[in-house]
C-alpha positions in Angstrom: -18.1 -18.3 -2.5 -15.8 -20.2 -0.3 -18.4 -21.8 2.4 -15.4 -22.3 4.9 -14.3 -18.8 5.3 -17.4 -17.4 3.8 -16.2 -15.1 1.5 -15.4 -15.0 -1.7 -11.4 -14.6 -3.3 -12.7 -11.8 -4.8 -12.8 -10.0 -1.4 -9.2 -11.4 -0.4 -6.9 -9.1 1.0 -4.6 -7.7 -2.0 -0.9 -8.1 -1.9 0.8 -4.7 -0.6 3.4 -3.2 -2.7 6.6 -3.7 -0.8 7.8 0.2 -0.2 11.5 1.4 -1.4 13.6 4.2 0.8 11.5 6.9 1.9 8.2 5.0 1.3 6.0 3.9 3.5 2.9 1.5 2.9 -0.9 1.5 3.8 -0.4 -2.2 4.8 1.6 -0.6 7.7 -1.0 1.5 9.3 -2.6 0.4 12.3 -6.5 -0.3 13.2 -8.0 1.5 14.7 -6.5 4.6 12.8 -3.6 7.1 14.3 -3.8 10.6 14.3 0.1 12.2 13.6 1.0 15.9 13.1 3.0 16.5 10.7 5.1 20.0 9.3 4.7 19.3 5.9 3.6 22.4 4.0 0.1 21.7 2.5 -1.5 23.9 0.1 -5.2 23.5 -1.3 -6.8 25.3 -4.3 -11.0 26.0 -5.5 -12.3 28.3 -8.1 -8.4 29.4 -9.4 -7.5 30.5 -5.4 -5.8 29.5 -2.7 -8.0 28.5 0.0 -5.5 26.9 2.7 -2.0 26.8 3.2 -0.7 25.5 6.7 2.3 24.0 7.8 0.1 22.9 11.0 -2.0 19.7 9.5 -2.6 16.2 11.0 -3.2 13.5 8.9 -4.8 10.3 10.2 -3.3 6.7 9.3 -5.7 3.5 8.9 -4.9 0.4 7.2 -5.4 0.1 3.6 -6.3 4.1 3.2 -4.1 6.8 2.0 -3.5 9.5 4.6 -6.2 12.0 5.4 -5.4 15.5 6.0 -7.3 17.8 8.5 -6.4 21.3 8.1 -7.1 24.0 11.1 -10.6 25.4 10.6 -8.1 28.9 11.0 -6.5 28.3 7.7 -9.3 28.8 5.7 -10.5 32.5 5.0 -14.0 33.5 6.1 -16.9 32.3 3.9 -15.1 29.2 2.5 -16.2 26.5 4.5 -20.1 26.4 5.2 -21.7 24.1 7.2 -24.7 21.8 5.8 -27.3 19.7 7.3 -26.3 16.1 7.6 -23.9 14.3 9.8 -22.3 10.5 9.0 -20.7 8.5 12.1 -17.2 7.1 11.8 -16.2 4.0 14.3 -13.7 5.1 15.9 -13.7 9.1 15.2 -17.5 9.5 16.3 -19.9 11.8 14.3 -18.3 13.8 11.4 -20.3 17.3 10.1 -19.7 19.0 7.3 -19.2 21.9 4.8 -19.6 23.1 1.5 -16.5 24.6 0.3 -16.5 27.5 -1.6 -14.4 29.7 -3.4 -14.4 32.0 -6.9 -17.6 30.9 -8.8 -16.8 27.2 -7.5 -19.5 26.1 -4.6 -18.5 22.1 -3.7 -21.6 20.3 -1.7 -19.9 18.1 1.4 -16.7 18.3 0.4 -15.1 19.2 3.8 -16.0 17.3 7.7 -15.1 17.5 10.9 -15.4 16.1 13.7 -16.5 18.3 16.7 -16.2 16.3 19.5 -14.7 13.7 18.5 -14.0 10.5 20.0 -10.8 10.2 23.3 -7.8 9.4 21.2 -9.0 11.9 18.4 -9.4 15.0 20.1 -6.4 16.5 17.9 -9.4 16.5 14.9 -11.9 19.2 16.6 -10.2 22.3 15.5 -9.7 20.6 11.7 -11.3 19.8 8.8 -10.5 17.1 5.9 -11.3 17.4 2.3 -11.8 15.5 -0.9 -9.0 16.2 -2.7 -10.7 14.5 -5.9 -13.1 17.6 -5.5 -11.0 20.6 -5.2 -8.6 22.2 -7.9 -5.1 20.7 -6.2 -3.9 19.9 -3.4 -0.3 20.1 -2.4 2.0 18.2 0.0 5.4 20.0 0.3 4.5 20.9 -3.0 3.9 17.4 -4.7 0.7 17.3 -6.3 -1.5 14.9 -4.7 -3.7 12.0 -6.1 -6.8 11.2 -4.7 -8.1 7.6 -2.9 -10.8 5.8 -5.6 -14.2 6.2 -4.5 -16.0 8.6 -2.4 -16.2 7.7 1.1 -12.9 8.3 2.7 -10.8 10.9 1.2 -7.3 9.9 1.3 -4.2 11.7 -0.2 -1.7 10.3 -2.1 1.9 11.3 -2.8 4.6 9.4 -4.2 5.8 8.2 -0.6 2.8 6.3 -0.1 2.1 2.8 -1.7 -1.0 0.5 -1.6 -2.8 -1.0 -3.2 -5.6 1.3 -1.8 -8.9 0.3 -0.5 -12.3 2.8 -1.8 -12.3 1.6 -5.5 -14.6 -0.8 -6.8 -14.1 -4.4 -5.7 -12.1 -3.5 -2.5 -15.1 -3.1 0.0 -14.4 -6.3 1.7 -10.6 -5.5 2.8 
């Protein structure tokens, strides 16, 4: 433990991987986290179907995090996201609910939230909903298959244009 800056160099901030043409880095995303519409095509598969596919997704930018995508709540069919007790609250975004996903034989606890009135800035998230991407089939941007952000908490997509290193995974808490 360094008694001066009271942490340890364990919990230093990493070095971020310097992005080539048509990258962009996590290092480069602001705090408090941006929400950007984008018209990539994004395509999201449970229990061997198709559950969303949208061309009308946000995704929201914070430093040292892969991209979240929130879908509209109108690009999933009936019956595939239902909403569960429990709520977690988010600094900036305010108090997320959530769903269980479901779809085929596949039934996935809390693996979709929103953010119903959400807080000014992030009013863009209260017709959407993000998922886990580690806890569905696939998920697709512009039909690159994405990777999923270490750890459970926050979600993140990424894709080949995005570079890190990533916070979630063991050892990064203190980023």
């Amino acid at each position: 433990m360094n008694a001066a800056h009271g942490f340890s160099a364990h919990f230093r901030r990493p070095q971020p991987i310097k992005p080539t043409a048509g990258q962009e880095s996590v290092w480069g995303y602001p705090r408090p986290p941006r929400v950007e519409p984008v018209s990539e095509r994004v395509v999201v598969r449970l229990g061997g179907q198709v559950i969303a596919d949208t061309t009308d997704a946000v995704r929201v930018l914070e430093t040292s995090h892969p991209p979240v995508y929130y879908l509209p709540l109108k690009a999933f069919p009936d019956g595939v996201l239902l909403p569960v007790e429990g709520t977690s609250f988010c600094e900036f975004k305010g108090e997320a609910h959530y769903f269980d996903v479901v779809a085929g034989t596949s039934r996935v606890p809390r693996a979709g939230w929103t953010y119903p009135e959400p807080a000014p800035g992030y009013e863009a998230l209260c017709t959407r909903v993000a998922l886990y991407p580690s806890h569905m089939d696939s998920c697709e941007v512009n039909g690159e298959q994405v990777t999923f952000q270490e750890g459970d908490f926050y979600g993140g997509w990424i894709t080949p244009q995005i570079v890190g290193p990533f916070k979630g995974g063991l050892g990064t808490s203190g980023w």
